[in-house]
C-alpha positions in Angstrom: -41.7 16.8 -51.0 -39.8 14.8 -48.0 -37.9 17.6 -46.3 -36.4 15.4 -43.3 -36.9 11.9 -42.0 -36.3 10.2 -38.4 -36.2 6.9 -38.2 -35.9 4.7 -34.7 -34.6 7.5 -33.1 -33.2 7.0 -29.4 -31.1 10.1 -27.3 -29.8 8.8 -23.8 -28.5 10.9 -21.0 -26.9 8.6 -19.1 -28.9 5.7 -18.3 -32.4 7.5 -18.5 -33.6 7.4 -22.1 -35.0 11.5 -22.7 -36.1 11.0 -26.5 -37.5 7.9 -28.6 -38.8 8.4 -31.7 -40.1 5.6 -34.0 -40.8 7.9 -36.9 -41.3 10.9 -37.5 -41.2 12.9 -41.2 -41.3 16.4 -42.2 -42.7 17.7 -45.8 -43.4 20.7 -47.6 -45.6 23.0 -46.2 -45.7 21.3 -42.5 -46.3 23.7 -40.5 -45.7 22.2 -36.7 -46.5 23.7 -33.3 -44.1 21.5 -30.4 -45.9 21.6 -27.3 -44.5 19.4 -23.8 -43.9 20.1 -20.1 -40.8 21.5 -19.1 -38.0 19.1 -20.1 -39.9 17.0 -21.9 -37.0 16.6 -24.8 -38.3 19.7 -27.0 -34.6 21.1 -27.9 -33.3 17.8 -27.6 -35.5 16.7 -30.6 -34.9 20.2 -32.3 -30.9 19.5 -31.9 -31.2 15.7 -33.6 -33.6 17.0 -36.1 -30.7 19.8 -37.1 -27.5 17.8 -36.5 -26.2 19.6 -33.4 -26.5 15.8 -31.3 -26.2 12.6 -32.7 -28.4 10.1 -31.7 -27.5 7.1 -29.7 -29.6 4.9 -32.2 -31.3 5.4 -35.2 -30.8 7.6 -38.3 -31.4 11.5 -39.2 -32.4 11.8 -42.8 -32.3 15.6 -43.9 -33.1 16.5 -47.5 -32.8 20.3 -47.6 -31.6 23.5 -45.9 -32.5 23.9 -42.0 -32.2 26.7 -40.3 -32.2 26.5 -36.2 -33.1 29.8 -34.0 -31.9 28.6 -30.4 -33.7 29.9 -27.4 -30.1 29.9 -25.7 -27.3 31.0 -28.0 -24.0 33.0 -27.6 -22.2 35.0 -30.3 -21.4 38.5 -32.2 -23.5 40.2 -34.6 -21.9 39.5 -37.5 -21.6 42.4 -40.3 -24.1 40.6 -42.8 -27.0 41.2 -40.7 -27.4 44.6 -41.2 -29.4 43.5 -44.4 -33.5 43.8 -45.2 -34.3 41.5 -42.6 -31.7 43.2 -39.9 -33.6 46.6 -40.7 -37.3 44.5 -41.2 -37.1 42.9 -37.4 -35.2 46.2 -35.8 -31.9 44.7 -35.0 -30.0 48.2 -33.8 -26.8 48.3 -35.2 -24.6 47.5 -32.6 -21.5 44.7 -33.2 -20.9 43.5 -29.4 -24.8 41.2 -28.9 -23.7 41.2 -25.2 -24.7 45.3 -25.1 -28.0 43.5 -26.8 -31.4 43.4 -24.6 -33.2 40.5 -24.2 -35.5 41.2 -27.2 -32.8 42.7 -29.3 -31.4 39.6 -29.0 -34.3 37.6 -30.3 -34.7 40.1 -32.5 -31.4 39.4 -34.2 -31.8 35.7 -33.9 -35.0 36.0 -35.8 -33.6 37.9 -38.5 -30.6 35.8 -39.1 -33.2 32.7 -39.2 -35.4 34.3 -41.7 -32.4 35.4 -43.7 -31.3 32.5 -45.1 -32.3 30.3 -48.3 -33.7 27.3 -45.5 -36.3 24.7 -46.5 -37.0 24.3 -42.8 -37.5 26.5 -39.9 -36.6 25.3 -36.4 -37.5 27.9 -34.2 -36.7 27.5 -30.0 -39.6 29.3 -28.1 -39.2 32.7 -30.8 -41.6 35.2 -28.3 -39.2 34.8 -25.5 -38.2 38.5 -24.2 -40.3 40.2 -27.6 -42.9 43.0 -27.4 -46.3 43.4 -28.5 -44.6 44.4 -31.9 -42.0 41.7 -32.1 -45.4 38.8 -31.8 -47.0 40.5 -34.1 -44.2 40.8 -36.7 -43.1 37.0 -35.9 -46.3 35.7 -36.6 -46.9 37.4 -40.0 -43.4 36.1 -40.6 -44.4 32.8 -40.2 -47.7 33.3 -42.0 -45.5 33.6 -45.5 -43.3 31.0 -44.3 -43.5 27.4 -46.3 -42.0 24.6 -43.7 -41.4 25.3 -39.8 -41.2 23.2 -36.6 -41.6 25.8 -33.6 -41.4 25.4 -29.9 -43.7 27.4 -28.1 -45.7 28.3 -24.7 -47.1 31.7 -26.9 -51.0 29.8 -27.6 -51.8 32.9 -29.8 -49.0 32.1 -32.1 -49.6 28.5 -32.3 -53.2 29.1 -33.2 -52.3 31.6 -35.8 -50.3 29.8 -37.6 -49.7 25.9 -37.3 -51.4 23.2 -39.1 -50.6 20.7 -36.6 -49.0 20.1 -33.2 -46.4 17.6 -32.1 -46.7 17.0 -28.1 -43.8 15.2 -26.7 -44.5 13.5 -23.7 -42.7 10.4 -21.6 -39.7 11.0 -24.6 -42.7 10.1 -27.4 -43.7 12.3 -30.1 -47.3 12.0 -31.2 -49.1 14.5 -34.0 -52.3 15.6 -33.7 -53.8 17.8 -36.9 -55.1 21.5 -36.3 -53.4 24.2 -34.3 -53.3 24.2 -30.3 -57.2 25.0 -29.9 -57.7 21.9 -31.8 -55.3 20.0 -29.7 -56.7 21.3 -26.4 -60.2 19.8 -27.5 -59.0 16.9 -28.5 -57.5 16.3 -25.2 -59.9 16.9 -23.7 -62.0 14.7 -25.5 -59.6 12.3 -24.8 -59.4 13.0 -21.0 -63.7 12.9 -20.9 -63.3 9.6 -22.7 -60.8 8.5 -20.1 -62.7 9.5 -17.2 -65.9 7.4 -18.3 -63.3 4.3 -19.1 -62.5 4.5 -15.6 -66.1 5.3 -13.8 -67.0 2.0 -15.9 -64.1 -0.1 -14.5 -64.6 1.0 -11.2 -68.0 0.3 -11.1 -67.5 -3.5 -12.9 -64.7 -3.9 -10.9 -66.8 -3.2 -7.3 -69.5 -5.2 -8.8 -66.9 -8.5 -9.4 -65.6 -8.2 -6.1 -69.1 -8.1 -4.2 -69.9 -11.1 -6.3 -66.3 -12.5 -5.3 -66.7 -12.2 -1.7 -70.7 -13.5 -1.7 -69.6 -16.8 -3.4 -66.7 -16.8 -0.8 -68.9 -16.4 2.4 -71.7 -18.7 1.0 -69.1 -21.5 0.5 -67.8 -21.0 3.9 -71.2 -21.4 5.1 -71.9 -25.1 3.8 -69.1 -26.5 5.9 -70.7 -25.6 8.5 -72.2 -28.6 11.1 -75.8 -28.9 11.3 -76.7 -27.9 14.9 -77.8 -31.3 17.0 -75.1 -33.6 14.7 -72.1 -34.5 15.2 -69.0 -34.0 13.0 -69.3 -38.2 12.3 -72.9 -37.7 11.4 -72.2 -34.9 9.1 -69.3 -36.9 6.9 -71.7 -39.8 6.9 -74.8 -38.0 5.8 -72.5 -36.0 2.9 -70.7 -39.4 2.2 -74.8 -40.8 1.8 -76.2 -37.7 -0.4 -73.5 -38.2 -3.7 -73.9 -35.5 -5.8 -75.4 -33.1 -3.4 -73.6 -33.2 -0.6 -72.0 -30.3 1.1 -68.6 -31.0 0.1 -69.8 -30.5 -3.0 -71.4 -27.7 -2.8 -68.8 -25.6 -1.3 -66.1 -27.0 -4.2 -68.9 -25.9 -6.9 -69.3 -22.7 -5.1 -65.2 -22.0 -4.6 -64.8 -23.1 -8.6 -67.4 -20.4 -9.2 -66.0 -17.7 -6.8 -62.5 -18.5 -8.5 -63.8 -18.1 -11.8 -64.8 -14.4 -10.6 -61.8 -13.6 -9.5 -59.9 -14.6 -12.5 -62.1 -12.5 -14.4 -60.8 -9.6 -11.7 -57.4 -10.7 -12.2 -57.9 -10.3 -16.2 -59.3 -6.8 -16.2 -57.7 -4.6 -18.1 -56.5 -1.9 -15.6 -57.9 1.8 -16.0 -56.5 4.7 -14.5 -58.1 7.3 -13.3 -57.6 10.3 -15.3 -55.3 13.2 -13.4 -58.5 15.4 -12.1 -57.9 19.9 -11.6 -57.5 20.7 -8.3 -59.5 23.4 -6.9 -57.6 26.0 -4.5 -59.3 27.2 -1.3 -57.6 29.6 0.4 -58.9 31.5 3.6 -58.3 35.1 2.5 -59.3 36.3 5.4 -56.2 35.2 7.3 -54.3 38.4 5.3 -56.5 40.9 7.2 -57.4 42.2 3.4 -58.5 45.9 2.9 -62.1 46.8 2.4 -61.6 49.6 0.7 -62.7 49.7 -3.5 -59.4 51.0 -4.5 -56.3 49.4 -3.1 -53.6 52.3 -4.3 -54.0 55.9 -6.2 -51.4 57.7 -8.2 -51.4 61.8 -8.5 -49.3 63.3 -10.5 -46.5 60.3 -10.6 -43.5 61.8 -11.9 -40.2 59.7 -12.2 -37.1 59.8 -14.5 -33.7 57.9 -15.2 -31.5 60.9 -15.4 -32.3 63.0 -18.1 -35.2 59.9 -19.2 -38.6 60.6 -18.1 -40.6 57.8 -17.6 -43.7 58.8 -15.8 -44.8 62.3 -16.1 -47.8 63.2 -14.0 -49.3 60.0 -14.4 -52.5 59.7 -12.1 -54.7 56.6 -12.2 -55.9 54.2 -9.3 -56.1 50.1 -9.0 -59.0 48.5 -8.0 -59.6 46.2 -5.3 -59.7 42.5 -5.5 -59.6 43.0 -9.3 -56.6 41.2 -11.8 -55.0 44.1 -12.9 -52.6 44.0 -16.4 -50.1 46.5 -16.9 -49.6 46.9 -20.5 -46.7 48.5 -22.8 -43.9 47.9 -25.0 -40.7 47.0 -23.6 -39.0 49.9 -22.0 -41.6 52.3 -21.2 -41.5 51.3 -17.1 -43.8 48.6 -16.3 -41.4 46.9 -14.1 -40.4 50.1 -12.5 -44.0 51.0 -11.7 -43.7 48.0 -9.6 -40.8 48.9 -7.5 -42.8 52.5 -7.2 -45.1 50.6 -5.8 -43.1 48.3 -3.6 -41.6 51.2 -2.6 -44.5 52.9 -1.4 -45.6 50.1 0.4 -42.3 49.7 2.5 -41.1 53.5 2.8 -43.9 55.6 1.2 -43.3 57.3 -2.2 -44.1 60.5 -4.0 -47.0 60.2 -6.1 -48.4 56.7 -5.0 -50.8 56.1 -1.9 -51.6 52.3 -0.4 -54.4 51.5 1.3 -53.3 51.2 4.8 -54.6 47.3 4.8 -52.4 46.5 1.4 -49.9 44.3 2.3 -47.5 43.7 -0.8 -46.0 40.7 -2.3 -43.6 40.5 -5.4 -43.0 37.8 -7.9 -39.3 37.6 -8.3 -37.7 36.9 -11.7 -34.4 35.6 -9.7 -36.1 33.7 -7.5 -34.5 35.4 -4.2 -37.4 34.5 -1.9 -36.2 30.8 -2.5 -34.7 28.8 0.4 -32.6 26.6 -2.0 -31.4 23.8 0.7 -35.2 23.6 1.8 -37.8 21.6 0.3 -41.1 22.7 -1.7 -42.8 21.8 0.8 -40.6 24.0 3.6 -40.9 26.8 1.2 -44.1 26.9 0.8 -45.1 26.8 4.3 -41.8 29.5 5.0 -44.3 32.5 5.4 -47.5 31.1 5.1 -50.8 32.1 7.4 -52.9 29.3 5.9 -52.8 25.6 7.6 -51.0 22.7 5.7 -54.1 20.5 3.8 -54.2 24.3 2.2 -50.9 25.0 1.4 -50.4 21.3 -0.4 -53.6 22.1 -2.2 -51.9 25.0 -3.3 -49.1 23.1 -4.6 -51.1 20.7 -6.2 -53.5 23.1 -8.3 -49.6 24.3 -9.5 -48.6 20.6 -10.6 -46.5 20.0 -7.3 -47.8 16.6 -6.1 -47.3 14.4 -3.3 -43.7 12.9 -5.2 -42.7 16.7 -5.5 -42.9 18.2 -2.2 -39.5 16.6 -0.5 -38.0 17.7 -3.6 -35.2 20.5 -2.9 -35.8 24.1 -4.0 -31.8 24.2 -5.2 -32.4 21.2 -8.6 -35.8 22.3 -9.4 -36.1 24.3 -13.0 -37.0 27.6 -14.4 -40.3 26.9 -14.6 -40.8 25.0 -11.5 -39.1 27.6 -9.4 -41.1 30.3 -10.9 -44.6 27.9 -9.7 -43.0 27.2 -5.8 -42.5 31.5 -5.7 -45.9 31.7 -6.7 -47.3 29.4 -4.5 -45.2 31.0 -1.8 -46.9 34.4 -2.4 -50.3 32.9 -2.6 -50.3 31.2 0.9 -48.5 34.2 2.8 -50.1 37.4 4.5 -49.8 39.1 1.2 -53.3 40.5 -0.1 -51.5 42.5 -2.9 -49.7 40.5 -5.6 -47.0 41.9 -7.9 -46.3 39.5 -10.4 -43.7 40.6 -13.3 -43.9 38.2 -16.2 -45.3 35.5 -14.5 -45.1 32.8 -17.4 -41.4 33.2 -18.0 -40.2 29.6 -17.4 -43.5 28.0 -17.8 -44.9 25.2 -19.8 -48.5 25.6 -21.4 -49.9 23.0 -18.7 -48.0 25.6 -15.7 -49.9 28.6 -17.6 -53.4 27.1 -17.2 -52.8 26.2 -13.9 -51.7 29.3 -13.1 -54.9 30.9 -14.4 -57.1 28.8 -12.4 -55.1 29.6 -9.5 -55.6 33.3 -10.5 -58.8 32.6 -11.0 -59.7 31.9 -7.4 -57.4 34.2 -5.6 -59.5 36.5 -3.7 -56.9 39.6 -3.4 -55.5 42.3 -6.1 -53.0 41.9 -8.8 -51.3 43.7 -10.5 -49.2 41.6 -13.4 -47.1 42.0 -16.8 -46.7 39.6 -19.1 -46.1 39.1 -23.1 -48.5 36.2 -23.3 -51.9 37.8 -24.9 -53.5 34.5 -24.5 -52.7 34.7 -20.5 -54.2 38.4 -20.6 -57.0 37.4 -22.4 -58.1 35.2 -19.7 -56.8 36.7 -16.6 -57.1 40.7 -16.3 -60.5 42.1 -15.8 -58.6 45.8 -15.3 -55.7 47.3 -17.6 -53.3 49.9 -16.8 -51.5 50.9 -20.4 -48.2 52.8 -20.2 -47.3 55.5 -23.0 -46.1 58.5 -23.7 -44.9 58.7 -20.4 -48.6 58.3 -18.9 -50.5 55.6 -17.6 -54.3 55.4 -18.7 -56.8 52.9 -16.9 -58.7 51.1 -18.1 -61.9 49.3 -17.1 -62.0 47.0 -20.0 -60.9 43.3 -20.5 -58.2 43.0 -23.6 -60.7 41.7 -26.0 -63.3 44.7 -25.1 -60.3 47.2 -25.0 -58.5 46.3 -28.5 -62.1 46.0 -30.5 -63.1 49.3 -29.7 -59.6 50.4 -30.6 -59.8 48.3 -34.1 -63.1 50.5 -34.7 -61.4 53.9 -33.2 -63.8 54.2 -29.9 -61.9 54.0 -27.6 -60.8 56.9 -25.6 -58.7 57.5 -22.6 -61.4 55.8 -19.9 -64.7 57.0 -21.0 -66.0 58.8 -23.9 -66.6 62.4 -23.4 -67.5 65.4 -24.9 -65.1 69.0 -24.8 -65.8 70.8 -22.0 -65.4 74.8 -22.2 -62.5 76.7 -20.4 -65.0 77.9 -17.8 -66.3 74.1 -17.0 -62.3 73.1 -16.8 -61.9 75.9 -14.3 -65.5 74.5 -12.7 -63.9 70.8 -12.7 -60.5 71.9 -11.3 -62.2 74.5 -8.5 -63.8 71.0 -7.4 -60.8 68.7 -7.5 -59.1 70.8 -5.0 -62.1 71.2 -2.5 -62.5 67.1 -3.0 -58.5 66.8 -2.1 -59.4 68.2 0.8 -62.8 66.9 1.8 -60.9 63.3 1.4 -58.6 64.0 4.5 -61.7 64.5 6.8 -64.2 62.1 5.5 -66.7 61.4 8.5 -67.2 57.7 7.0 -66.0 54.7 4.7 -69.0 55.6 2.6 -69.0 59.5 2.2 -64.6 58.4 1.5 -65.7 55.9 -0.9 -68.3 59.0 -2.3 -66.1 61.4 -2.8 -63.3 59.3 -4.3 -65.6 58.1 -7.2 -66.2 62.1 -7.7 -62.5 62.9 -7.8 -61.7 60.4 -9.6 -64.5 61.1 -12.5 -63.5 64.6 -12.5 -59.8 63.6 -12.8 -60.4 61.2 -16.1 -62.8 64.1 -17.3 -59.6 66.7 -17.4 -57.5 64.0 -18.7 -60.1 62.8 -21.6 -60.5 66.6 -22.8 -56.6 67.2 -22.2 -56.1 64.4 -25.1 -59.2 65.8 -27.3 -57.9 69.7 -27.5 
């Protein structure tokens, strides 16, 4: 059944044009992933399609109930909710949503959306600020839902539960069937298909102009004068030889060579496909630590008041290594950061840095910014790298040549979020602390991002809600709970099957150890603590940390088992 019809659509902001769409219906059952950069016209299309704008041409057609979950919305929690779905989603009951965290917010937008009698969802980038949990819950939500158009940089839930994505680019809306893994190989297809449309053209078009520029010089050639005759001579021996003379000749042969270059001028134009750019930094500029483990926690202990938050909490981060810190919202994952920060600047109880580490953080509120400077100024603000790197930088994070004069102060979200990154990547930082990276960011940002990842030489440490960016990122996980922190040496995939089939323990599997091997264990712990002061070399250091450190998950194994 027709749900909702666009017809010849056109939205204007001022003179530029942000949204045409020549068509565009929804049915029954449609289930719709919207994917486009960073102001691409997403909400714009999402506040047409629910009446909230009227288009500057064209018609809206709805034929049913829509309900619209705003990524952006003020208001109260109104009294009603504190029905099923209130209590289903966790909304706290609490009147005033300004005392609301960013989840609870969603939270309550989510309920109120699923609440009603709607034929159509329109949902505005539904993960933003949600747990673990919250995903989880949305996406079997959506699962049991009939009709829904939803906005979102979350690949796992687009996979999970859209039959087709709508990618809006250059204001245009075109539909491609099959969730976002479809999509992506489709588009890549297409960009393959590109690629070889232009190798093709570029080799036709070299060959034209070589036989272009032959036909030139060799008509050039036939005026010349025969050597020994004079220019009298020459006219009269052409005017004698009708037909074949050289005059002749060089017209045939500049009708030919014109013919060629009409052919040139009539070639359909190909361009060449956008290609990745690779990132090459010289990490060695950052005078990076060569030691295996680049920090070590003992007994962390830290508390908000009467709030614990850490409680003995001993683990280390490997060197070099993409380190995700996992946990649900609340437990400390972002004050684990400034602990660590802090150490690095001041020292701190509980936490020890390599003397090498040199840390740099990845600011939600963009702070680092210069906002009258340009990309290009910021980029290069603190950097130890020369500038062909740092504009490869920017370019492997979408900022191209067009971009770099560009001031810091009118870029967006998501743009500012990539120039702090690229900041970080191309100063003296060997260390990265990066708190929720993708916030901001389109889906094209978040697989640049991973490439750029992906190369970086140096540690991180990283949060982030986006399993999809975990998945492919972190080869090391710190999970917070229970006031602990557990490491683990696992990717995501490896560490959640062998918790779907119950094997996984705290770091390694062991068995129970009698009380006279705990007393062994602990009798050795404390003669390794002090062995480490007064290691004779790097190697016998590096020796005795693995001990003390095997000995340490050992305890901590058999303190979970008994």
């Amino acid at each position: 059944m027709l749900l909702l019809r666009a017809d010849h659509v056109r939205k204007n902001y001022g003179d530029r044009t942000v949204l045409e769409v020549e068509s565009l219906s929804i049915y029954t059952n449609d289930r719709i992933g919207v994917v486009g950069k960073n102001g691409a016209g997403k909400t714009t299309l999402f506040e047409l399609l629910a009446g909230q704008l009227e288009p500057d041409a064209g018609t809206v057609r709805r034929f049913g109930e829509i309900s619209y979950c705003r990524q952006l919305q003020e208001g109260q929690v109104a009294g009603h909710m504190q029905n099923v779905q209130a209590k289903r989603w966790h909304v706290p009951a609490r009147e005033d949503m300004s005392a609301f965290s960013g989840g609870e917010e969603m939270r309550q937008k989510l309920a109120e959306a699923f609440s009603g009698e709607s034929h159509i969802l329109l949902l505005d980038e539904p993960t933003a600020n949600l747990d673990r949990e919250g995903i989880d819950k949305l996406i079997g939500q959506l699962k049991k839902a009939e009709t829904f158009l939803c906005i979102s940089h979350d690949r796992e839930l687009l996979n999970a539960v859209c039959t087709q994505i709508a990618e809006v680019e250059n204001g245009k809306i075109t539909l491609y069937p099959g969730n976002y893994r479809d999509y992506e190989a489709f588009k890549e297809k297409e960009r393959q298909t590109a690629l070889r449309e232009y190798e093709e053209y570029r080799q036709e078009k070299g060959r034209l102009e070589a036989v272009y520029r032959n036909k030139r010089e060799s008509a050039q050639r036939m005026v010349k004068i025969p050597k020994g005759m004079s220019p009298r001579e020459a006219h009269l021996q052409d005017f004698l030889a009708v037909g074949r003379n050289s005059s002749g000749k060089q017209k045939s042969m500049n009708r030919a060579a014109d013919n060629v270059r009409k052919r040139l001028e009539h070639m359909e134009v190909k361009e060449k496909p956008q290609q990745e750019v690779e990132m090459h930094l010289c990490f060695e500029r950052t005078d990076p630590p060569k030691s295996r483990r680049i920090l070590e926690a003992k007994q962390l202990c830290f508390a908000y008041g009467t709030r614990p938050l850490f409680h003995d909490a001993s683990f280390c981060v490997s060197n070099r290594k993409k380190t995700a810190v996992l946990g649900e919202n609340g437990v400390g994952k972002t004050t684990l950061f400034r602990l660590i920060e802090k150490a690095q600047r001041e020292g701190a109880d509980g936490i020890r840095m390599t003397p090498k580490a040199k840390v740099g953080v990845l600011r939600q509120d963009f702070s680092g910014l210069l906002p009258h400077k340009t990309v290009l100024e910021n980029a290069m603000a603190q950097s130890v790298q020369d500038m062909a790197i740092v504009k490869n930088v920017l370019a492997g994070l979408l900022f191209f040549a067009d971009d770099w004069n560009k001031k810091a102060g009118i870029l967006s979200g998501g743009e500012k979020m990539k120039l702090s990154f690229a900041a970080l990547l191309v100063s003296d930082a060997n260390v990265l602390l990066l708190d929720e990276p993708t916030n901001y960011l389109d889906l094209p940002s978040i697989r640049a991002l991973e490439k750029q990842l992906a190369a970086y030489d140096g540690a991180v440490l990283f949060t982030s809600h986006d399993r999809e960016f975990v998945k492919n990122t972190a080869q090391e996980l710190l999970v917070i709970k229970d006031c602990n922190i557990q490491r683990i040496c696992a990717t995501l995939q490896e560490y959640e099957g062998e918790c779907q089939k119950g094997e996984r323990k705290p770091q390694n599997r062991q068995e129970r150890i009698s009380k006279e091997e705990r007393m062994r264990l602990e009798l050795r712990l404390a003669n390794l603590t002090g062995r480490l002061g007064h290691a004779p070399s790097l190697d016998e250091k590096e020796r005795l940390e693995a001990e003390y450190w095997g000995i340490v998950e050992k305890l901590r194994v058999n303190s979970h088992t008994h």
